[in-house]
Backbone of each chain as ProteinMPNN parsed JSONL, in Angstrom:
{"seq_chain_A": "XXXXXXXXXXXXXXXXXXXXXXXXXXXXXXXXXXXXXXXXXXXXXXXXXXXXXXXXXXXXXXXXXXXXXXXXXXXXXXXXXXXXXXXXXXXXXXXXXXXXXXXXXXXXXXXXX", "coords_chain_A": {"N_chain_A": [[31.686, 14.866, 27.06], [29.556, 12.23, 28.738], [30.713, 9.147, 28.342], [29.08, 6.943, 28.271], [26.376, 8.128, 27.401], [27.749, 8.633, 25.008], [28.193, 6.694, 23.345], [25.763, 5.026, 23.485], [24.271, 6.595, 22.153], [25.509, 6.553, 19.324], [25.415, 3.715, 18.643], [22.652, 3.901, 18.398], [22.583, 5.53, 16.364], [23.318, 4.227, 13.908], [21.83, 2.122, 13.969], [19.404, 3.349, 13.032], [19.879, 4.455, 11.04], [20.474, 1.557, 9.08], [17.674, 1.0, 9.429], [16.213, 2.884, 8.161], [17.748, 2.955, 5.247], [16.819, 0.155, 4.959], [14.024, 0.319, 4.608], [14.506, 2.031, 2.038], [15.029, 0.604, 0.135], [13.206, -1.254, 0.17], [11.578, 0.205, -0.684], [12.237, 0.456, -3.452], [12.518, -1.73, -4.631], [10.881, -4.267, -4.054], [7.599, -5.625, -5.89], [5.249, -4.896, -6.042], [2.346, -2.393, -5.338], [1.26, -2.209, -2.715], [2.501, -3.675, -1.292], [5.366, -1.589, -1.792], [3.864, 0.2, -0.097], [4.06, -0.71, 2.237], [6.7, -1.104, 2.991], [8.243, 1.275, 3.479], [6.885, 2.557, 5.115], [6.377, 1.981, 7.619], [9.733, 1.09, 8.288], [10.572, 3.803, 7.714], [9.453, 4.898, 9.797], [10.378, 3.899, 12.292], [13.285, 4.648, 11.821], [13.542, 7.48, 11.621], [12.54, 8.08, 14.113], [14.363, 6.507, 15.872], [17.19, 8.37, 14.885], [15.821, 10.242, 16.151], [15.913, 9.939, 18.657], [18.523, 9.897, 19.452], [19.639, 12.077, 18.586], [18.036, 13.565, 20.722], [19.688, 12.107, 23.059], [22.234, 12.834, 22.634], [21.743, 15.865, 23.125], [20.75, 16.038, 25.406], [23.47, 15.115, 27.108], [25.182, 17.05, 26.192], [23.734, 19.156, 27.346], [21.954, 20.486, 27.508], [18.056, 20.49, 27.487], [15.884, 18.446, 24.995], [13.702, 19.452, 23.675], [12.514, 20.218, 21.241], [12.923, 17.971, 19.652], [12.076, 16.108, 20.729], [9.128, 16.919, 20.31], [9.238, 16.508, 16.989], [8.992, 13.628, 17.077], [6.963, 13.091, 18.643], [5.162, 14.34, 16.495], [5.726, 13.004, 14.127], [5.542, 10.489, 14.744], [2.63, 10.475, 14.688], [1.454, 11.515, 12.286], [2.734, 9.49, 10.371], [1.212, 7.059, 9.642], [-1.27, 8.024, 9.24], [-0.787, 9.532, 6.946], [0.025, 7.478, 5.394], [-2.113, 6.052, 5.117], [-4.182, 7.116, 3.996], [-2.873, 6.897, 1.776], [-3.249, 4.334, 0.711], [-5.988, 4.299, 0.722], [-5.907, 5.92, -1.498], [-4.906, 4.456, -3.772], [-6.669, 1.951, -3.354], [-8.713, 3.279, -4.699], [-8.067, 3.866, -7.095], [-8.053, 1.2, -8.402], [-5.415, -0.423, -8.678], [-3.618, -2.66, -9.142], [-3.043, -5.8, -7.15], [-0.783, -8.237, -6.25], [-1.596, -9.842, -3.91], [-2.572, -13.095, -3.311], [-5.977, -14.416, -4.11], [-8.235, -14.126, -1.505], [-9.881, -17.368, 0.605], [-12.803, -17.881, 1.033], [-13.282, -16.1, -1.713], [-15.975, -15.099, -4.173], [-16.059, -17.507, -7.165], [-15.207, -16.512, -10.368], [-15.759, -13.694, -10.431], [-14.615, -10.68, -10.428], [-12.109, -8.913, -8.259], [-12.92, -6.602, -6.289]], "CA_chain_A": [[30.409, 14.169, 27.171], [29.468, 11.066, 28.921], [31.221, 7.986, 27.232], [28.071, 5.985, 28.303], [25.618, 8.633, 25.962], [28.359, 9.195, 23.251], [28.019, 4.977, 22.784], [24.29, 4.67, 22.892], [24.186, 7.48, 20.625], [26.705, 5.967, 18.108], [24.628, 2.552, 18.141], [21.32, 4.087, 17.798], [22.182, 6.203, 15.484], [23.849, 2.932, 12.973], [20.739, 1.038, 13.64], [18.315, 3.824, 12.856], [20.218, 4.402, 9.616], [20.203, 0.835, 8.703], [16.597, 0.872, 9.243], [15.953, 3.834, 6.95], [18.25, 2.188, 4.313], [16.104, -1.046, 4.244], [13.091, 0.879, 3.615], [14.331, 2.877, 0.854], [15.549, -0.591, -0.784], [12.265, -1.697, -0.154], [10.694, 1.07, -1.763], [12.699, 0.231, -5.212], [12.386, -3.665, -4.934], [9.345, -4.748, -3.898], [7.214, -6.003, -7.151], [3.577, -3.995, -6.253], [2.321, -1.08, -4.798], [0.563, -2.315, -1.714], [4.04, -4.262, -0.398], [5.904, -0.511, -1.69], [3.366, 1.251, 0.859], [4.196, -1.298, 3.95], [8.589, -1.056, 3.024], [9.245, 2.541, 4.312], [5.884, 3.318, 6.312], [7.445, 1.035, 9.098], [10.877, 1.104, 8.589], [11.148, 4.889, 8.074], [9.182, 5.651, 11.129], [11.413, 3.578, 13.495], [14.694, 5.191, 11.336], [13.562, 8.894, 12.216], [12.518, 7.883, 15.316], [15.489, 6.248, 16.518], [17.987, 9.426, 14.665], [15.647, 11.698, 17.107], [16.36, 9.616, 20.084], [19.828, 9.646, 19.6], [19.984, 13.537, 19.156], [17.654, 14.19, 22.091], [20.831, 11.646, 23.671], [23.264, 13.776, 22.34], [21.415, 17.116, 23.63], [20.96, 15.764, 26.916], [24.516, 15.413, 26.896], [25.736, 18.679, 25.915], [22.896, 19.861, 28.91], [20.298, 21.249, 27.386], [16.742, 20.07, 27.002], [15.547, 18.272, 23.59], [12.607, 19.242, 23.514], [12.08, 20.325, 19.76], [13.327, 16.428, 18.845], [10.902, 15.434, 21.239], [8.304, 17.267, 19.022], [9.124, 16.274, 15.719], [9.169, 12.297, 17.016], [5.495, 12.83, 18.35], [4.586, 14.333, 14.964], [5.996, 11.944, 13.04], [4.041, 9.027, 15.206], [0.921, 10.553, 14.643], [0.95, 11.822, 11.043], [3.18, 8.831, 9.263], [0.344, 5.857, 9.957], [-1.926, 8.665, 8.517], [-0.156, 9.938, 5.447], [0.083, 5.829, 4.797], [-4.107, 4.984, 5.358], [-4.611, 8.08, 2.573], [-2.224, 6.148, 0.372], [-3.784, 2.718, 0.802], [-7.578, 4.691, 0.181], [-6.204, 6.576, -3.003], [-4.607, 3.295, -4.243], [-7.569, 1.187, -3.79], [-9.999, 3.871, -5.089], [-7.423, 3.522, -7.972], [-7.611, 0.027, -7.844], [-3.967, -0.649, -8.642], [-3.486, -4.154, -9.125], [-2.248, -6.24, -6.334], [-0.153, -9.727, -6.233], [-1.85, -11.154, -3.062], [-3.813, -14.484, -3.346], [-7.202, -14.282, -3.382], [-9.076, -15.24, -0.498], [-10.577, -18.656, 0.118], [-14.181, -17.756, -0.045], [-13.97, -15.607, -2.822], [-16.75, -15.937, -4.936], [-15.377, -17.586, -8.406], [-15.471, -15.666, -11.504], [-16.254, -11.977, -10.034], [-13.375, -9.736, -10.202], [-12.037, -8.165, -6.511], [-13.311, -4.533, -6.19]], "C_chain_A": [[30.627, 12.814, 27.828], [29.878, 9.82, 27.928], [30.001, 6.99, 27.294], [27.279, 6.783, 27.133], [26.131, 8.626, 24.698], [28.109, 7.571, 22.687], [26.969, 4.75, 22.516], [24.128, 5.821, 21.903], [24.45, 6.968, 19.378], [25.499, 4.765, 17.943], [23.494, 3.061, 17.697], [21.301, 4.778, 16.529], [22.466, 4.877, 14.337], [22.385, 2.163, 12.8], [19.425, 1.786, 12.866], [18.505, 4.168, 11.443], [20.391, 3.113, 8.67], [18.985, 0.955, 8.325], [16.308, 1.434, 7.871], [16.464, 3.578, 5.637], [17.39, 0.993, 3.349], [15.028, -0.369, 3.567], [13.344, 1.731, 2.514], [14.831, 1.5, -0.368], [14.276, -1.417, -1.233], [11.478, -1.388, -1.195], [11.03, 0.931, -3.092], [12.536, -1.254, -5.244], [11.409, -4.214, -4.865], [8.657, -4.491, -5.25], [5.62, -4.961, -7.185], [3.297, -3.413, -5.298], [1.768, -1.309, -3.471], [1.774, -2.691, -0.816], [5.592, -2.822, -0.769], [5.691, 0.036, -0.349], [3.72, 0.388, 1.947], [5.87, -1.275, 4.074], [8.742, -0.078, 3.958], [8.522, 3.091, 4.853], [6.671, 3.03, 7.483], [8.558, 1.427, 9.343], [11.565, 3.137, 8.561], [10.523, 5.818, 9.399], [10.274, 4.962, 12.167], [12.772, 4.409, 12.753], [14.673, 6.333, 12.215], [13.429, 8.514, 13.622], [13.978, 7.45, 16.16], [16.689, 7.662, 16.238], [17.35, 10.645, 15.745], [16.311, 11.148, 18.17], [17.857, 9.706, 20.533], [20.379, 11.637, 19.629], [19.349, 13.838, 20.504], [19.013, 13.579, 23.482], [22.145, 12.96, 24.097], [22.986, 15.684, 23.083], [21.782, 17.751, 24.958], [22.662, 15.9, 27.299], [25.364, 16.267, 26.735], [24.886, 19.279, 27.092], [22.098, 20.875, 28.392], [19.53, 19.982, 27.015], [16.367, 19.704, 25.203], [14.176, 18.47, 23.368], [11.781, 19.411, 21.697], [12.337, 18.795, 19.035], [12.09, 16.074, 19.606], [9.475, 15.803, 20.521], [8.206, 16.793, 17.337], [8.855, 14.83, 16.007], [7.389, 12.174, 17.689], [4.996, 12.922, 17.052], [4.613, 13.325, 14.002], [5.492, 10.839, 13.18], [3.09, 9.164, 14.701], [0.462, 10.849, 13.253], [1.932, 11.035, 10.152], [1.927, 7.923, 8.948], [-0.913, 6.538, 8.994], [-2.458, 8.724, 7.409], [-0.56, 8.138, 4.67], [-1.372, 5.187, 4.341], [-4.261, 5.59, 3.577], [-4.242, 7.529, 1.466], [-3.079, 5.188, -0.407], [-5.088, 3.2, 0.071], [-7.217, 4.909, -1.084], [-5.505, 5.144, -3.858], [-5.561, 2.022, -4.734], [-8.519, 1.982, -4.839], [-9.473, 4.119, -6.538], [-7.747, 2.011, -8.797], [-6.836, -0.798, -8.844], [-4.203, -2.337, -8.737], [-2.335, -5.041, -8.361], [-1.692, -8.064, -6.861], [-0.703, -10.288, -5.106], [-2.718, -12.39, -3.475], [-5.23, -14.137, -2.895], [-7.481, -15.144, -2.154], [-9.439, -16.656, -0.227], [-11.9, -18.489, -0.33], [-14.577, -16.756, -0.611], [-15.249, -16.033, -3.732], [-15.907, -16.083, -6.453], [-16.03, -16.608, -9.463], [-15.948, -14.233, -11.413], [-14.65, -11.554, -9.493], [-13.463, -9.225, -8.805], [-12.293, -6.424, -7.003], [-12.403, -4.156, -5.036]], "O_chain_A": [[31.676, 12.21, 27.607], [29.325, 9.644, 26.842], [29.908, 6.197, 26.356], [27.376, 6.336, 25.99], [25.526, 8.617, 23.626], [27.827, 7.422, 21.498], [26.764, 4.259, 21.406], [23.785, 5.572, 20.748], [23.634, 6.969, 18.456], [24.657, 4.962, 17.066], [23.181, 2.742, 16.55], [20.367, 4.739, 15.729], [21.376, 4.568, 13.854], [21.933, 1.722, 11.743], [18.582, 1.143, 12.24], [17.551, 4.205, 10.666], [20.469, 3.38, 7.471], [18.775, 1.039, 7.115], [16.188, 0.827, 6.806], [15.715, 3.935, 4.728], [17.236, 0.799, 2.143], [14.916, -0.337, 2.341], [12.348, 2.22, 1.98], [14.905, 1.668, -1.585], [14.097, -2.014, -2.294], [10.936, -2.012, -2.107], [10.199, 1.252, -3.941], [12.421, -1.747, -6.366], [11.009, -4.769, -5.888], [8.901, -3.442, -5.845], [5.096, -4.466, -8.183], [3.857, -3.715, -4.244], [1.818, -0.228, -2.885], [2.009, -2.105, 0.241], [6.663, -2.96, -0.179], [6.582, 0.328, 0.449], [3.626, 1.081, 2.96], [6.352, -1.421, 5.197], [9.235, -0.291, 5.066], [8.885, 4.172, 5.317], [7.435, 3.755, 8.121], [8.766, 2.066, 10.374], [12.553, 3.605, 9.126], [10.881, 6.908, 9.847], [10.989, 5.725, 12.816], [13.374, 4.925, 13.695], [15.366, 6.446, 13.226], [14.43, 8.709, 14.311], [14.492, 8.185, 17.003], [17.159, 8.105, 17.285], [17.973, 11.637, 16.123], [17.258, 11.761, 18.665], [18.282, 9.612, 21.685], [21.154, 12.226, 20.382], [20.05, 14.333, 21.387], [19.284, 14.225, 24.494], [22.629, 13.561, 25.056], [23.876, 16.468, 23.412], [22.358, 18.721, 25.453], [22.997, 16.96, 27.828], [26.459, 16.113, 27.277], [25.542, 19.986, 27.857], [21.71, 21.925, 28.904], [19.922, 18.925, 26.519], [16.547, 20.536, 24.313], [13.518, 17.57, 22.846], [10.802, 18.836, 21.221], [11.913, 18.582, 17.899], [11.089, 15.745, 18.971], [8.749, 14.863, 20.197], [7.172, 16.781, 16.669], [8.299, 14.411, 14.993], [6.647, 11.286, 17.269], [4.493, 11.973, 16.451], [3.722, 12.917, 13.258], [5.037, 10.142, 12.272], [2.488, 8.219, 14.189], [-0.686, 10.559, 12.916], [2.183, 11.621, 9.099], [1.554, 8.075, 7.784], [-1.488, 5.849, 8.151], [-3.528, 8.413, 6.884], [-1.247, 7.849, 3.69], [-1.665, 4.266, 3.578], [-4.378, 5.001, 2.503], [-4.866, 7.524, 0.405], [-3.471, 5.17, -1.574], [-5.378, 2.696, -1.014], [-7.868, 4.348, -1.965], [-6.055, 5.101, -4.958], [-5.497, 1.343, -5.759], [-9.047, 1.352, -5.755], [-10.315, 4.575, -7.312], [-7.552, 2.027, -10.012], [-7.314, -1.615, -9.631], [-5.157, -2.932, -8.236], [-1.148, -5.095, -8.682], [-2.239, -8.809, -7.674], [-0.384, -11.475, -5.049], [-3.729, -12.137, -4.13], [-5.612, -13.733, -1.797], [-7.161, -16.294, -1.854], [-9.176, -17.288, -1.25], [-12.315, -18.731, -1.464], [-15.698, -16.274, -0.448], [-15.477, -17.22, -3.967], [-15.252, -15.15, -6.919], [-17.134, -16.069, -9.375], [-16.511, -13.7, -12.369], [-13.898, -11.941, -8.599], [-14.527, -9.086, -8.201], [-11.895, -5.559, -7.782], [-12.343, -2.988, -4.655]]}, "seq_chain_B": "XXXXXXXXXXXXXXXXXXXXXXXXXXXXXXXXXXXXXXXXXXXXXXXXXXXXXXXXXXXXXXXXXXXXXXXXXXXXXXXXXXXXXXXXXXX", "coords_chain_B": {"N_chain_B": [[39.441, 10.79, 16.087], [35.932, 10.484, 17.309], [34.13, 8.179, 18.512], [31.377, 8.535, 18.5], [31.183, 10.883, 16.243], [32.229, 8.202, 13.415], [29.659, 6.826, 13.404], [28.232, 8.744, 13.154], [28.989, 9.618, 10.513], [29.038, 6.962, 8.661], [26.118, 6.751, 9.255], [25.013, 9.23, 7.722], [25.864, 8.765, 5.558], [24.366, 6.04, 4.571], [21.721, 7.437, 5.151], [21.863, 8.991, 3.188], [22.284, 7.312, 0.893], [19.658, 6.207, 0.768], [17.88, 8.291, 0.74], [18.954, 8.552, -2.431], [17.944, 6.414, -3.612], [14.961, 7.004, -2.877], [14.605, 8.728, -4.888], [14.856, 7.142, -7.14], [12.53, 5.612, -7.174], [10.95, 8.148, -7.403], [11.178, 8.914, -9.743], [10.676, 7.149, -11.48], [8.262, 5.249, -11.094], [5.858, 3.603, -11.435], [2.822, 4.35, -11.133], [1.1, 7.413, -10.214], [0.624, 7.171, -7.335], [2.244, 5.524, -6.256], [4.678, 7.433, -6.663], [4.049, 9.263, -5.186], [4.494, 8.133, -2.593], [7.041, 7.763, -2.756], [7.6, 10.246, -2.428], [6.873, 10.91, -0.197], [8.256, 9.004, 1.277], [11.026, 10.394, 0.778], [10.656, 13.19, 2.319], [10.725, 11.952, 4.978], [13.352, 11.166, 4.835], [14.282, 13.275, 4.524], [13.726, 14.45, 6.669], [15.899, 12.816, 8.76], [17.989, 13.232, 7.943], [18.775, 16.13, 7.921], [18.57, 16.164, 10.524], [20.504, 14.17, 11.78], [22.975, 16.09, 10.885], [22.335, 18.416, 12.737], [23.044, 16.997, 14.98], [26.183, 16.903, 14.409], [26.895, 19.704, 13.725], [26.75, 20.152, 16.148], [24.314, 22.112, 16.49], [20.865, 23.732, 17.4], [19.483, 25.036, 16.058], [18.487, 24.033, 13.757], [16.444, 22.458, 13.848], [14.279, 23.194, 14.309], [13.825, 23.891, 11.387], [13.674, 21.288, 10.839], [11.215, 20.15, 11.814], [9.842, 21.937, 10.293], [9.949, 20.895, 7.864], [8.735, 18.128, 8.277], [5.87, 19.01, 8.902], [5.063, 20.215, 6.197], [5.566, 18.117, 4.616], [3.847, 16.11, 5.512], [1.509, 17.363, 5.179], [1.339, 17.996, 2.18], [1.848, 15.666, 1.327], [-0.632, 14.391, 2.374], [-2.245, 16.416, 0.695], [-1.861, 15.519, -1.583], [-2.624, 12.705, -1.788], [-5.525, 12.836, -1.649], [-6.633, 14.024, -3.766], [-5.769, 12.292, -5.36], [-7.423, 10.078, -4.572], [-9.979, 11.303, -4.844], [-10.193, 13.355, -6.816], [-10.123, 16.071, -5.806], [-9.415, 18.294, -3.468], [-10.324, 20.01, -1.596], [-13.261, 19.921, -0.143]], "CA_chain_B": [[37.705, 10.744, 15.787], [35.589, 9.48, 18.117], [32.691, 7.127, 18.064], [29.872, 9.542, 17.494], [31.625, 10.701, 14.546], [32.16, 7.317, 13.051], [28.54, 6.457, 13.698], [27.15, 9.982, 11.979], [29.83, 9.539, 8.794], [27.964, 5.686, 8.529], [24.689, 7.428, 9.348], [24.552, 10.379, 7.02], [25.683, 8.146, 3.824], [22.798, 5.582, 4.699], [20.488, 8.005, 4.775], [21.85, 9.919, 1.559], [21.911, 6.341, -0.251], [17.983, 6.246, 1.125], [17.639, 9.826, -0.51], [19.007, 8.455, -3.934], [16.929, 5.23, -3.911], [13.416, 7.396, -3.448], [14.434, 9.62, -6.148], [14.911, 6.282, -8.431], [11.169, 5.193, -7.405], [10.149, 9.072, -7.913], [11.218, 9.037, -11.258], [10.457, 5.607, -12.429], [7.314, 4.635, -10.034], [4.691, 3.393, -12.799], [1.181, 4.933, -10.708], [0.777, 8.238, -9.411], [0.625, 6.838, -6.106], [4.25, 5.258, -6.432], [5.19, 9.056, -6.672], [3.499, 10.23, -3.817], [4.889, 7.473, -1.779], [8.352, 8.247, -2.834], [8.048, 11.917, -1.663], [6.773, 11.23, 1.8], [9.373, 8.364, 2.074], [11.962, 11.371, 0.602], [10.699, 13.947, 3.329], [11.417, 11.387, 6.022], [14.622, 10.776, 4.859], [15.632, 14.622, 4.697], [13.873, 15.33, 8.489], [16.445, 12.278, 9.538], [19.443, 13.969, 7.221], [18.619, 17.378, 8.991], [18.6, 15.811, 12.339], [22.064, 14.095, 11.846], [23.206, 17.348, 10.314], [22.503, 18.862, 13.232], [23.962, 16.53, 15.777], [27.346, 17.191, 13.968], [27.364, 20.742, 13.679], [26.038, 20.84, 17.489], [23.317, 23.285, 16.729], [20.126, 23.699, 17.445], [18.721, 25.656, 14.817], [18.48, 23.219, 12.275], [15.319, 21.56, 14.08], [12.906, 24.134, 13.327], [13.689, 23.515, 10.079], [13.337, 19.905, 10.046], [9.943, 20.186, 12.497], [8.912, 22.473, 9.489], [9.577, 20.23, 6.423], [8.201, 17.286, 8.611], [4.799, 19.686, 8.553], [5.169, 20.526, 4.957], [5.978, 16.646, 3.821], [2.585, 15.866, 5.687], [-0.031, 18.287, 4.475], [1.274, 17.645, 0.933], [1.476, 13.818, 0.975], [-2.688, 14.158, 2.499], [-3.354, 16.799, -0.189], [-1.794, 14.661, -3.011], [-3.724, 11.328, -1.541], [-7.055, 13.276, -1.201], [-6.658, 14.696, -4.878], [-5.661, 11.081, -6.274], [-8.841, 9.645, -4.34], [-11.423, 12.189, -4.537], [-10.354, 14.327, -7.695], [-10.814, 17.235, -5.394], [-8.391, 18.411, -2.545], [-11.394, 20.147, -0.765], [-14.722, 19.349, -1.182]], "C_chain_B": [[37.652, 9.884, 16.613], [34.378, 8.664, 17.383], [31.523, 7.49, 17.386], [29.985, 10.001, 16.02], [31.34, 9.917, 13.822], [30.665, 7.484, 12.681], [27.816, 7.683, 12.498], [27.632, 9.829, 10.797], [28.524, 8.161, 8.443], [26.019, 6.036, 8.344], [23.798, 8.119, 7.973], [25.312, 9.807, 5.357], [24.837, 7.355, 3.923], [21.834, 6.192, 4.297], [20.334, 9.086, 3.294], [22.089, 8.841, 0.51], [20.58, 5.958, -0.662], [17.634, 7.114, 0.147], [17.811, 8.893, -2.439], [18.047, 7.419, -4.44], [15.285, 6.024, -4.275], [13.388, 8.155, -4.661], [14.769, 8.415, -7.589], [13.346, 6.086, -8.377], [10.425, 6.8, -7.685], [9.812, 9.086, -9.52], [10.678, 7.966, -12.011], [9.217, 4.848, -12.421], [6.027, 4.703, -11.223], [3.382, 3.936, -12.572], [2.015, 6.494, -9.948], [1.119, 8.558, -7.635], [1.545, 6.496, -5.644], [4.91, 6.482, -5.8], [5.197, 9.767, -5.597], [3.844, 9.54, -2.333], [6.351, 8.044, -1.892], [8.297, 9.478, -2.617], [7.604, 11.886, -0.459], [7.715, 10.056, 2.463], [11.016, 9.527, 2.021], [11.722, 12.571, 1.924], [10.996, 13.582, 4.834], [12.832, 11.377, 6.036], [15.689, 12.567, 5.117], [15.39, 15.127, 6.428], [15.399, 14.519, 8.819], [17.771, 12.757, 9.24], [19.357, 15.776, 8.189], [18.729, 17.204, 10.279], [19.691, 15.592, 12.657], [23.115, 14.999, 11.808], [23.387, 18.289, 11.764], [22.998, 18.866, 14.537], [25.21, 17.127, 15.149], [27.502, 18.163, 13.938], [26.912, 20.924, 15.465], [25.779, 22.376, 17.585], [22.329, 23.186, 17.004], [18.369, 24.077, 16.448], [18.056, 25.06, 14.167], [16.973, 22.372, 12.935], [14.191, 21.847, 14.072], [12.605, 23.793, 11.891], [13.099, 21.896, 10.024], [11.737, 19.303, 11.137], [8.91, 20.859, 10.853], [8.396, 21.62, 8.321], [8.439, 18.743, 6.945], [6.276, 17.33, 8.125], [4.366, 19.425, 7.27], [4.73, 19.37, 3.982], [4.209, 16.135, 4.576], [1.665, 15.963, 4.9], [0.327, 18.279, 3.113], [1.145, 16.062, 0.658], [-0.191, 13.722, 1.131], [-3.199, 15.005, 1.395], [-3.118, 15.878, -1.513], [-2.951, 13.558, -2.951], [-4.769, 11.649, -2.173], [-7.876, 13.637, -2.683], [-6.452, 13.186, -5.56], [-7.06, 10.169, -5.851], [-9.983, 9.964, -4.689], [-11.667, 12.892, -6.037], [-10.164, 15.481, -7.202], [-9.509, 17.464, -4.38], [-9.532, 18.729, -1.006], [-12.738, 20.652, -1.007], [-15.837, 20.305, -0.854]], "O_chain_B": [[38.417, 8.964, 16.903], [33.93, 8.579, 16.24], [30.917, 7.13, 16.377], [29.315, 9.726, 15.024], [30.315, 10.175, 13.191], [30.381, 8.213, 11.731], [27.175, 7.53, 11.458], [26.826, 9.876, 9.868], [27.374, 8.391, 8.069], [25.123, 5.654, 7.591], [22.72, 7.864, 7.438], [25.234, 10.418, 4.291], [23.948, 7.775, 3.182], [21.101, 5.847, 3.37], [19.413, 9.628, 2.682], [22.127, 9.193, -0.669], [20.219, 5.557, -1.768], [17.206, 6.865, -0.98], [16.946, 8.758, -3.305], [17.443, 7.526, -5.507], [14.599, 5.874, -5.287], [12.395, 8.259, -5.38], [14.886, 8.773, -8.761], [12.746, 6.349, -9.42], [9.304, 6.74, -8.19], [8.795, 9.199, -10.204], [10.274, 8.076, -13.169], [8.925, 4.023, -13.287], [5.469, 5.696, -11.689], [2.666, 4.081, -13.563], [3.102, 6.589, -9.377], [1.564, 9.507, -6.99], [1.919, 7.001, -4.585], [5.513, 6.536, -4.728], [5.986, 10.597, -5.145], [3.62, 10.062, -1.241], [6.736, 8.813, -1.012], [9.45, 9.908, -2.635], [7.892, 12.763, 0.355], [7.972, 9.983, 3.665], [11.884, 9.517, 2.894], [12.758, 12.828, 2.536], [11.356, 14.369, 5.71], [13.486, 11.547, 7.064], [16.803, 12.91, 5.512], [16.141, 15.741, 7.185], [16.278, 15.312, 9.155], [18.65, 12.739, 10.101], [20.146, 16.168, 9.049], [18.978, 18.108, 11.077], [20.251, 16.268, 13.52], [24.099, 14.853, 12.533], [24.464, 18.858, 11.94], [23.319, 19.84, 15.218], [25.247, 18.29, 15.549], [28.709, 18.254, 14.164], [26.796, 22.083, 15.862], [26.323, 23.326, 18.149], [22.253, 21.958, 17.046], [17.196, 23.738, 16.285], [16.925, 25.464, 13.896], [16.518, 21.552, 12.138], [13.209, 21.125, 13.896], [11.53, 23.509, 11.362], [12.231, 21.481, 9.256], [11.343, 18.138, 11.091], [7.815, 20.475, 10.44], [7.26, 21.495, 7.864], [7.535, 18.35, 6.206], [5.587, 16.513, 7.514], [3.477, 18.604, 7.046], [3.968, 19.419, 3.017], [3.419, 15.784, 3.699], [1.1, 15.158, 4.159], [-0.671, 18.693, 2.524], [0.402, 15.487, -0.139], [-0.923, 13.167, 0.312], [-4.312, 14.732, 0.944], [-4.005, 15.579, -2.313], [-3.905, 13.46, -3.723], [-5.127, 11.008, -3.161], [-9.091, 13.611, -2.881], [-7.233, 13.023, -6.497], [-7.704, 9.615, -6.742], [-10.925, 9.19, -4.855], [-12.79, 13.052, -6.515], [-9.966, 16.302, -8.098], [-8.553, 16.716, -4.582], [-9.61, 18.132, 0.068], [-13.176, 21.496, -1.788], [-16.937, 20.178, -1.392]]}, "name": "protein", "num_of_chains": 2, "seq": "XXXXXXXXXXXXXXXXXXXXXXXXXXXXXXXXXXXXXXXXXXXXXXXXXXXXXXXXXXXXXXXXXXXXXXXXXXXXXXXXXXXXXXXXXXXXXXXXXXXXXXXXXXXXXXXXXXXXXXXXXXXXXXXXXXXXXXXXXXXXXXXXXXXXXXXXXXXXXXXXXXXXXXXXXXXXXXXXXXXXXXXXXXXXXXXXXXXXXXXXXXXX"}
């Protein structure tokens, strides 16, 4: 194989597994459920994303076509951001109790819906 | 060993320390919703363990599979949501 692909391979893949790392650290550390749902939405879409790019690397490389990586890394664009909104809706429609600061012009003494 | 190696060994314990972390917030995750987060951050983590997986064995196979669970890890994370929002799955 190309020593130029086998290197960007190697890095992308390190960084894309960092990524995926932080967000699963996030997902246990972070104090409330709204700063859970923003840890590993983000960071595990760039993870997978980057581990496809680095096989479709690696594919290319060997000389075939990636096209099935290239499939799973659309999918995963289009139905993580998704999966995440649904969260956020069944969370509020929960309504889970968050740590941000209220607003400024809240009105005083009326609970946040 | 070359580089790629290296890189996938580093890789594929990352992402199986990822794995053990969501299964601490599965188990432990105080709402419902916790739960359901930790299994669609767990189905990410196994497409990207299946993907690595299958760099290293240089096969191809293995990406059906992890196209499928990708599917799978979807349409259950939206029916859990839909069912923790609604009560209902379909209305």
């Amino acid at each position: 194989m190309n020593p130029f692909i086998e290197w960007t391979a190697a890095a992308v893949i390190v960084i894309a597994a960092f990524f995926l790392l932080v967000g699963a650290i996030g997902l246990v550390r972070l104090p409330d459920f709204y700063m859970r749902l923003h840890a590993p939405t983000k960071a595990s879409t760039l993870g997978v994303g980057g581990v496809l790019i680095a096989s479709m690397l690696v594919s290319v490389g060997h000389g075939r076509p990636g096209i099935a990586e290239l499939l799973i890394t659309l999918f995963l664009f289009v139905t993580a951001p998704v999966s995440a909104n649904l969260l956020a809706q069944a969370a509020l429609h929960l309504k889970l109790p968050s740590r941000a600061p209220a607003p400024d012009d809240a009105v005083p003494g009326r609970p946040a819906d | 060993m070359n580089v790629l190696d290296m890189a996938l060994n580093i890789g594929i314990a990352a992402v199986t320390l990822a794995v053990l972390l969501c299964a601490v917030r599965l188990l432990r995750g105080p709402t419902p919703t916790d739960r359901v987060l930790a299994l669609d951050t767990l189905y990410m983590n196994a497409v990207a363990l299946i993907v690595l997986l299958g760099i290293r064995w240089n096969t191809a196979l293995l990406f059906e599979g992890a196209l499928l669970v990708a599917m799978l890890g979807f349409a259950s994370t939206v029916g859990l949501a839909r069912y923790l929002s609604r009560g209902d799955v379909v209305e």
